[in-house]
N, C-alpha and C positions, 0 to 999 in steps of 0.2 A: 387355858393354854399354859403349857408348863414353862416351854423355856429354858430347860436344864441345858449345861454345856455339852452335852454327849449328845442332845436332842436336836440341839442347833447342828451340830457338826455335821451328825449323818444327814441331817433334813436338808442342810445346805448344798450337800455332794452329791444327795439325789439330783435338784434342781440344778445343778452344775451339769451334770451327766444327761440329763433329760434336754435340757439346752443345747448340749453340745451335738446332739445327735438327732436335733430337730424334732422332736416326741415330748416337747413338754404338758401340751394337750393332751393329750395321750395319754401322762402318766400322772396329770392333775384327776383326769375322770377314771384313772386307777385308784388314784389314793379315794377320791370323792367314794369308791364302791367298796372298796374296803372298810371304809372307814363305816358306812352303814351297813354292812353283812357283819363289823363287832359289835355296832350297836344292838345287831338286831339278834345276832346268836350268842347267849350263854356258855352253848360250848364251846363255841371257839374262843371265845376270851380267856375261858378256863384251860382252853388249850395249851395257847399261846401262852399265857402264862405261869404253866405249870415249870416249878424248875429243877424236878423230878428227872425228868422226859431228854434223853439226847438229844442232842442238835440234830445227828445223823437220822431218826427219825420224824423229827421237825420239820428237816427239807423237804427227806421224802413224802411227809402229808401232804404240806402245802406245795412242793410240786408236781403232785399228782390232781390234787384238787383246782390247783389257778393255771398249771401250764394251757396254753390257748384259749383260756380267759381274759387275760388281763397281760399288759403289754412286756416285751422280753426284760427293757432296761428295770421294770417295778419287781418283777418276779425274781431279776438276778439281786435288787434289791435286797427283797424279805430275804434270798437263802445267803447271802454275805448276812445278814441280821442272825441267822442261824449260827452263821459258823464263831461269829463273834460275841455269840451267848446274848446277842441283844433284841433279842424277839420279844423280850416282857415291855421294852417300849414303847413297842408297835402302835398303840391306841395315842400317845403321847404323841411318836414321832408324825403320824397321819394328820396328828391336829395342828401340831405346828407346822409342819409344809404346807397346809392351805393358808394357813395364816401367815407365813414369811413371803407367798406369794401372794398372797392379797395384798400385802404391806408393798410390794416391790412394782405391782403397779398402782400405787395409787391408791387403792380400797382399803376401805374399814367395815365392818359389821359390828354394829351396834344391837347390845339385844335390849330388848323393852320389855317392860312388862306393864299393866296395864288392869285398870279397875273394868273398863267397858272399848268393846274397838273403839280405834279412830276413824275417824271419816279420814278420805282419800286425801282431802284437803287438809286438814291437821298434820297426818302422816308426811306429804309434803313440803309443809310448813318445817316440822321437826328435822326433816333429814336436809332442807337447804340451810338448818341453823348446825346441826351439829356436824355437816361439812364443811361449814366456814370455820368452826373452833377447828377442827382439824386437822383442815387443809388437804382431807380425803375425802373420794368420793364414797357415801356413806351408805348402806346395804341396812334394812334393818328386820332382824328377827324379831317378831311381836309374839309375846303369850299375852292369853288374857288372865289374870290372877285376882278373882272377885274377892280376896281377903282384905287385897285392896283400899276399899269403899271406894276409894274417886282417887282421881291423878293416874301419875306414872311415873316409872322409875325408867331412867337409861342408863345401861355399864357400856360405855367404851373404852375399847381397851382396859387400864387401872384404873379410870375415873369412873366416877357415880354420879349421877345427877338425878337426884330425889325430889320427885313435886308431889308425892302424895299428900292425900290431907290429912292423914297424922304428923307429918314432919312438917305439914305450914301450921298446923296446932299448938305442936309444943315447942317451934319458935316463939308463935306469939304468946305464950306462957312465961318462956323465960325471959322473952323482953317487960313483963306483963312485972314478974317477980322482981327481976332487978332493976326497974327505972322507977 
């Protein structure tokens, strides 16, 4: 998550507009589909990002391609992103709307990463510790990463929390070395 001040602004005025007009659902499970139609298509990211390409044909694609897909206030959205040359955001601005709206109720997503799954019960162990550090209720993305060997690592938000067993290793090497 970027975070830029241009990223916050627009992202903030969506959720402002999307609230005010009772559609914030609505334009959460917009961004939520947007946001995986660029993960998942090449060209459109290449689209969107080309800075070749007029705006005036920018709108016209993607108001031909999302008009009565995807809700009025998100569409009127992306084409104000058009006309203010700010369409190369778009990947940016979709990530931090879910995430200024996670923050605004309460949620976190933590992502993990992981030598072997957790059991159900470890997993829930984890997520009632790392909601108490931060005072949100805590969502957690798991990859399994067998480069690993054993433990796991968790990024919330800018913190890391490192327990693999190369980092309890060569802890105990430097205490090893200097004591």
């Amino acid at each position: 998550m970027s975070q830029s001040a241009v990223s916050i602004r627009y992202t903030r005025a969506l959720i402002d507009a999307a609230q005010a007009r009772g559609v914030l659902d609505l334009v959460e499970a917009d961004v939520q589909a947007l946001s995986e139609l660029l993960h998942a298509s090449e060209d459109l990211r290449e689209f969107v990002a080309d800075p070749m390409m007029q705006s005036e044909q920018k709108r016209a694609v993607l108001n031909e391609l999302l008009a009565g897909k995807i809700g009025d206030v998100t569409l009127r959205f992306l084409l104000l992103l058009c006309d203010k040359r700010r369409e190369r955001l778009l990947p940016e601005l979709l990530a931090d709307f879910l995430s200024i709206l996670e923050d605004r109720r309460g949620e976190a997503t933590a992502q993990l990463a992981v030598a072997a799954p957790l059991s159900s019960e470890q997993e829930a162990r984890l997520i009632a510790k790392l909601s108490a550090y931060s005072g949100k209720q805590v969502k957690l993305e798991t990859t399994v990463d067998e480069r690993l060997k054993a433990g796991f690592v968790v990024r919330l938000g800018d913190r890391v929390f490192d327990g693999t067993l190369a980092t309890q290793l060569n802890r105990l090497r430097q205490r090893l070395a200097s004591g």
